[in-house]
Structure formats: C-alpha cells, structure tokens
N, C-alpha and C positions, 0 to 999 in steps of 0.2 A: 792335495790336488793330483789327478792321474799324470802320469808320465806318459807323454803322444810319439815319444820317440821309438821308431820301430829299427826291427833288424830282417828284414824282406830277404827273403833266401841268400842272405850274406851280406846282404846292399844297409849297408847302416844311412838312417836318415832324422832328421829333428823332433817329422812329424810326418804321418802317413798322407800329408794332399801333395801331390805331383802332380807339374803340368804332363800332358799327355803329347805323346810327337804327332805334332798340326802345325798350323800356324804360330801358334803362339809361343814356339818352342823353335823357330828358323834360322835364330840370330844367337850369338851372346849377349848384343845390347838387353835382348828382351829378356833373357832367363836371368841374367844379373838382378835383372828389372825386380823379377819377381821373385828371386831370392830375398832382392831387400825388404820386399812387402812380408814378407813368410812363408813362401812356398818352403815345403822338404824337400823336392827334388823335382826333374825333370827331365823326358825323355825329348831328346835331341829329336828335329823335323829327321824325316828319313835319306839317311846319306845312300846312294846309288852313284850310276852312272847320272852326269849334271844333262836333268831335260830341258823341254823348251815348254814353258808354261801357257795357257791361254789367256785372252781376256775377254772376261766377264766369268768368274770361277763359283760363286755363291748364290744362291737362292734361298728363299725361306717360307715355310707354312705357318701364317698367324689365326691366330684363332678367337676372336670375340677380344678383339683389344691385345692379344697378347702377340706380340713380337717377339718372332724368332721360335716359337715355339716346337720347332724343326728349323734344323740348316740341311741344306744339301751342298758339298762339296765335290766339285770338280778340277780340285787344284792337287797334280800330283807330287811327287817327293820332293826334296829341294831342289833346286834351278843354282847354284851356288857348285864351286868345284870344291874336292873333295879338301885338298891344302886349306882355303878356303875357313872349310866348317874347322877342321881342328886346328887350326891356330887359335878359333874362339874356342873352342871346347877347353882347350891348356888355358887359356887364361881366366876361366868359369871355375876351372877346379882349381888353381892356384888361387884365386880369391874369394873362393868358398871350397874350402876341401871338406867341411862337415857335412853338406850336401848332395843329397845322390842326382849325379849325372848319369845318365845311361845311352847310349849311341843307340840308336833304332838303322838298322841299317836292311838292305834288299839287291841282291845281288844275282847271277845268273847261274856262275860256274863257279866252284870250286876254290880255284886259285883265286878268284876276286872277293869272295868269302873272305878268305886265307891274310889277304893284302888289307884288306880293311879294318880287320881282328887287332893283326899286329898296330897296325898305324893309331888304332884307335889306344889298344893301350897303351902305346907310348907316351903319348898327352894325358896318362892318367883316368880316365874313367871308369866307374864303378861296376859296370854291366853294361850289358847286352840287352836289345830288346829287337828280337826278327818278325818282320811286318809278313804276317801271310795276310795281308787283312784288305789291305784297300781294293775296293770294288772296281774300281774305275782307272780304264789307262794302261795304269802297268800289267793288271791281272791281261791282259792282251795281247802282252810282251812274253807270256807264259810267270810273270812274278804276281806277288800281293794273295790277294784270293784266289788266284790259280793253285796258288801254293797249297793254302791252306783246304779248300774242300777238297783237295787229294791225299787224304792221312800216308800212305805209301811217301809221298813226296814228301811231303811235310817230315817225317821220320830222319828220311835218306837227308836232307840238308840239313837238318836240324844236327844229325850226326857228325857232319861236314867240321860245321861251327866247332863241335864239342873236342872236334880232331886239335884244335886251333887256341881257343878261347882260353885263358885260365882264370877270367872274369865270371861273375854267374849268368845267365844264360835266360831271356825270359823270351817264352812265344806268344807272339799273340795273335790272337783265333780270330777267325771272319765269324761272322753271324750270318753270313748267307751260307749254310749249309743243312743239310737235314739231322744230324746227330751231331750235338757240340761233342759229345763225349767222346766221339772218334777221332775226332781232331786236338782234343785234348790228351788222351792216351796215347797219339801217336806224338804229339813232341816229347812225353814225360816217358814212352819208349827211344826216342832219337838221345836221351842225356840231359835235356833242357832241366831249369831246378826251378822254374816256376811261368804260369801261364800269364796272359793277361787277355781280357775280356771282357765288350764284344768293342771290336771294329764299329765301321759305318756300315751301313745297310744299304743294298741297291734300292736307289729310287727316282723317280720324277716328280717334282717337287708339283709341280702346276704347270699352267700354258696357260699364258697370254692368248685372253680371247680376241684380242683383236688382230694380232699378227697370225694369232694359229703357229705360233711355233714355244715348243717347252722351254721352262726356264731352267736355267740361264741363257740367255740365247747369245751364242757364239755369229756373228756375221748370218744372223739367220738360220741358224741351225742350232743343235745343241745332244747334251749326249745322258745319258745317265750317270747319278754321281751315288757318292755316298754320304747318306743320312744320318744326323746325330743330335744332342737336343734332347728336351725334357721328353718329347714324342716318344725317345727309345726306351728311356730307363724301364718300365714295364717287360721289356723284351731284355733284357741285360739283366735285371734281377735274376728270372727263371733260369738264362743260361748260367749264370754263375752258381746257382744252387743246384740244379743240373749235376753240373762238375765237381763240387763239390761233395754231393750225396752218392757217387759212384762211388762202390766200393773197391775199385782196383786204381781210384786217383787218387792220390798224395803229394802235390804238390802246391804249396803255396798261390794265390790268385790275387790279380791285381785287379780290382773291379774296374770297370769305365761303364758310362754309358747315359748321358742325361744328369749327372752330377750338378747339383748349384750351390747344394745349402747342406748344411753341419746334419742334419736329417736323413739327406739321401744317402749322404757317406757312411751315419750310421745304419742305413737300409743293406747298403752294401756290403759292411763287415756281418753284419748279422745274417746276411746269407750266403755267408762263406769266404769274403776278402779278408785279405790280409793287410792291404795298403786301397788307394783310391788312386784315380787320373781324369785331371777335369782337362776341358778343352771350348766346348761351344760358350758353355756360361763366361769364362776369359776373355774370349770374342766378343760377348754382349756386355759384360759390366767391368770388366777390368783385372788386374790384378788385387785389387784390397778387398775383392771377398772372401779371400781364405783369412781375414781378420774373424768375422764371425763364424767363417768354419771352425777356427779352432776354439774359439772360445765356446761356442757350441756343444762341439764336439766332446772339449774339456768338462762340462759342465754334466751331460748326458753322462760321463762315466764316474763323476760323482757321485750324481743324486742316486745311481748304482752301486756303490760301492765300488766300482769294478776300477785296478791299479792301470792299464792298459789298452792302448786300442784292442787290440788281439784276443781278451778277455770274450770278446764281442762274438768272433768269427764262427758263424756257422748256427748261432746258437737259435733263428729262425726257419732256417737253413734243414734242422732236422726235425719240424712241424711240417714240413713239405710229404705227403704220401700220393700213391695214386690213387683217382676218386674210390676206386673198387673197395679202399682200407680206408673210408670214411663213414660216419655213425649214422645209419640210416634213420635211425629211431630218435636221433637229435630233432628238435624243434626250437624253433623260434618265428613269433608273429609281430608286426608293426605297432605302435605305438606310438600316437599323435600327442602333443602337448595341447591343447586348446589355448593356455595363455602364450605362447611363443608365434602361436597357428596366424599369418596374414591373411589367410584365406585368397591364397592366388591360385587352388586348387590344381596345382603344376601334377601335385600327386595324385589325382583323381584321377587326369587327362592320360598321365602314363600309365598307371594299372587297367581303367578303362581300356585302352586304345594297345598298350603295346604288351600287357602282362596278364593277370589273373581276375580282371575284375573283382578285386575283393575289396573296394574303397566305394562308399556310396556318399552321395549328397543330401544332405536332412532337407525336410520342407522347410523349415523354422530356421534355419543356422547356414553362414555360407564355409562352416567350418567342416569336414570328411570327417568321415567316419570309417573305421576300420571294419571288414567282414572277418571277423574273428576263427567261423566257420569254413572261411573257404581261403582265408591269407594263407602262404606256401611261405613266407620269411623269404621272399626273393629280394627283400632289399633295395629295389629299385626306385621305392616312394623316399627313401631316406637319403637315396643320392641323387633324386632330384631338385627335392626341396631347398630351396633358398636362404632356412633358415637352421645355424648350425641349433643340433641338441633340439629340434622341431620333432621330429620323427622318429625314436629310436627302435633298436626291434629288441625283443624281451624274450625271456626263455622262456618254454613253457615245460612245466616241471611233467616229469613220465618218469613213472614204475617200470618201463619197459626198458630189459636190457640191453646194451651195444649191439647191433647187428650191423654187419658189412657185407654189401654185394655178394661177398665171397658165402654167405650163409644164408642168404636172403631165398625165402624158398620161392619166387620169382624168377630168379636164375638157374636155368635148366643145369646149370654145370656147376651149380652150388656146392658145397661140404655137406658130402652126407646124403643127398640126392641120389 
C-alpha cells in the first residue's frame, strides 16, 4: 500500500489533503474536528488585524440541479483577536503534533509581520502561509491581492517574513493577475520555500431579478467577492502547471482550487502539486470526505505502482506545450455506437448548429451518422451526448510526418521559409 505521508517543503504531514484557510479552518473546535475525521493538516483562517464582518457573506451558482457549483465569498479574514486564534492554535498542536498547522496570516507593516511570526511560533506551529490572495475587502486596505499582483511587493514582504520566520514559509498567489509566473517567481525571489495556488477569483455571482440588486445582498447592496468551487478547478489546474513548467521555478506547490474527490487531487499532483487544500467541498459536504479521498487517492497509486503521493507531481504537467508544438498532421474523427445510440440526436443539433456540420440524419434511421469527409475530431458530439462510451473519436492512421506550426509552410515565419 503507498505511503500518503508527505514532507511539503519541511512541513511533515500524515497525508497530503489539508483544509485550506476559509471557513472551515476559523476555530480549533473545527480543525480538531477534522483532524479526527483524517485531515493531514490545516491552514489556520487568516490572522490580521480583528475586522468587522458583514451579514449575508455567501452566494452560489448552481447549474441543472447541481448546488453550489461556485461559491462566492465575501467574508473577510478572521473577526476573532489575535490571543484569541493562538491559544487554539497551542492546543491543536499539543493534541495533534503529527499534523501540519500552518498560520495564514496578512499584515501591513513590518513590525506587525515581525509580531505575529514570533507569537505564532511560540504556540508551536509548522509554517507559514502569506495570503496575497483574497480579492475582496482587504485587497482595498492595500493587503490580499493588492499584494499579490504587484510581484515588486509581493517580493519586498515576502523578504520581510523571511527576515523573521525560521518556520517554512508558503505564498499564496491570487488568480486575478495576468502572469501567475510573475507572481510566483517573485515570492520564490523574496526567500519563500513554497507557493500555493490559486486564491478566489473576482466575481458576481448573480442578481436577484426581482430586487435588481447582486448577490449576496448586504442591506440592499452588495460588493464583489471571491469565487471558488468545482467552477475554478479548470482555471487552477492551468495556473499550477504554468508554474510548475517555468523553467526558473523550483519550488514546491500546494494546489487548491475546486478540489472534492481523490480525482481532482490526483489532477492536481499530476500537474505539478505537491500537497492539496480543500475548502468549498468542506462547506458543502463536511469533513468525512477526505474518507474516500484517501482511500481513493491510496488506491490510484497502487494500481500504479507508484510508493508516494509525489511520485505523481508534474508528470501531466510536462504533456502541457504551446499549441505552435502540437502535431498538425495528427487526426482523429467521431465515431457513433449505434447499439448504445438513444437517438436524441443532441449530436446532430450541435455539429449542425454550433460546429462543422459533419453529422447527418438517414432517411430510414433516427440514428446520425458521422461525415467522415468533412468531421475536424472537434469532439464536441462526444461531449455532448448523454450517453457515456456513445461517441468516441478514433484515430485515423497517416504516413504523414509530425509537422508543427513552427514548420507548417502556412506560416509565413515558419523553419526554413
């Protein structure tokens, strides 16, 4: 059976799922909570100066039945004083010291950096984790994602910490920025010894058509928050293998972003994590999913052979190129089952209407039929269909060698041209 026990840029833990600092990470009742269920660790809600929270903080985008399928959060760092958090924090790691605690903290100046470093390891905790990240609120105070999409800044504090800290040290990146990789080079230039990635995303979840004001509606008003949920994982994969595939980054990455199930996590090592951090799915179903996380997870690096989560890291991560170094002269067309086929012709309606027309209707059959001739393998009949293994696409075999963009005599600036 693999060994799930990781050692995350010095932070030793049981197993790579940690809660993420949000909600579910506010209290020590709740992280005890989920130590006992099987969390490996947990990054503490974020310690700052204690604000004054709103009410009405959450919003959701559901989609054909499914709930919650995005959160939007407009709830900022803890409301709790600082004595407060580490008095739980000591008594989390005095009754789990094999557990990684890490203190997420967001500070202004310096010396308040400086002050919270020290306090925090005195109660013992494992690491660090510095929020450049939250969209909403603080980034307004010049902290969170102010921080973070100014690499400059981000550097200068990050160095701050590293003046200070003799715990390891993790930053984590906003996703609202144009280059994660700037933002990531510049903590792993400030000393930091590992990133985490991505934040919440700016957004507005909906509006109430009937009052005309976005949700969550504060007293009739409302503000933009930050987005997280299965919605992001799509946007989180890329940035992590992003950073990952840069050849002047080196340092360890803690994925987040849309996490639920023993799948995504193994999505996430494979494109470059080192550890995970859930938060929305904890919100929606509790602490006992990381029961089939792990056993999942465990099972996944069996049936591979593979001793370790970390075996994992990266290794889809470098199948990632830009389209220019992709095989032009590759093929592949659609391919209907007729015994599987329900004939709801969903795949006709979308190649007709939204793609290549290369799908026809027989006179005789209400089953499609593929244009072999003129199908592009765009894939789009096989993810619409209703019915798995309906649809698959097939390779179509060619004598013709690899050609890329870069050689394609199409391209005026081709090789050789």
């Amino acid at each position: 059976m693999a060994d799930l026990s990781i050692d995350f840029a010095g932070i030793k833990a049981p197993n790579p799922f940690w809660l993420a600092s949000a909600p579910p990470t506010n209290t020590g009742y709740q992280i005890m909570n989920a130590f006992h269920a099987g969390w490996g660790g947990a990054v503490w809600k974020t310690l700052g100066h204690p604000i004054v929270n709103v009410s009405s903080r959450y919003s959701a985008v559901n989609y054909r039945g499914r709930r919650m399928m995005g959160l939007n959060n407009i709830e900022l760092i803890t409301d709790r004083s600082l004595q407060e958090n580490l008095t739980e924090m000591k008594e989390v790691k005095e009754k789990f010291p094999a557990h990684a605690l890490i203190a997420s903290m967001m500070f202004e100046t310096k010396a308040e950096w400086h002050e919270c470093i020290a306090r925090c390891e005195d109660v013992g905790i494992d690491g660090f984790e510095l929020n450049y990240g939250c969209p909403h609120g603080m980034c307004e105070r010049g902290m969170g994602s102010a921080v973070g999409q100014n690499p400059e800044v981000a550097e200068r504090i990050t160095s701050w910490v590293m003046e200070k800290a003799t715990k390891p040290v993790i930053v984590k990146l906003t996703p609202n920025i144009t280059n994660i990789t700037a933002a990531g080079l510049a903590a792993q230039r400030g000393g930091a010894q590992a990133v985490s990635l991505i934040n919440t995303i700016n957004s507005v979840t909906g509006i109430n058509l009937d009052t005309m004001v976005p949700n969550p509606s504060v007293d009739g008003y409302s503000t933009h928050g930050g987005y997280c949920g299965p919605a992001v994982k799509p946007i989180a994969l890329n940035m992590v293998s992003e950073l990952y595939n840069h050849p002047k980054f080196n340092l360890p990455i803690s994925g987040i972003g849309g996490i639920e199930t023993w799948a995504d996590a193994v999505e996430f090592f494979l494109m470059g994590a080192s550890s995970v951090q859930v938060c929305t799915a904890v919100m929606h179903y509790g602490h006992r999913i990381v029961t089939d996380m792990h056993d999942g997870f465990s099972d996944y690096l069996d049936t591979h052979n593979l001793g370790t989560p970390t075996a994992l890291t990266g290794i889809t991560a470098q199948k990632l190129r830009n389209w220019e170094n992709l095989n032009l002269n590759h093929k592949v067309i659609a391919q209907i089952n007729p015994e599987k086929c329900i004939s709801c012709q969903l795949c006709y309606i979308a190649c007709e209407d939204g793609a290549h027309q290369s799908i026809r209707l027989p006179e005789d059959s209400r089953i499609p039929e593929i244009i072999q001739e003129t199908c592009v393998g765009c894939n789009l009949c096989s993810l619409v269909c209703p019915v798995d293994e309906c649809i698959s696409m097939v390779q179509v075999p060619t004598t013709d060698q690899v050609i890329t963009w870069k050689e394609h005599p199409a391209n005026p600036h081709s090789v050789g041209s």
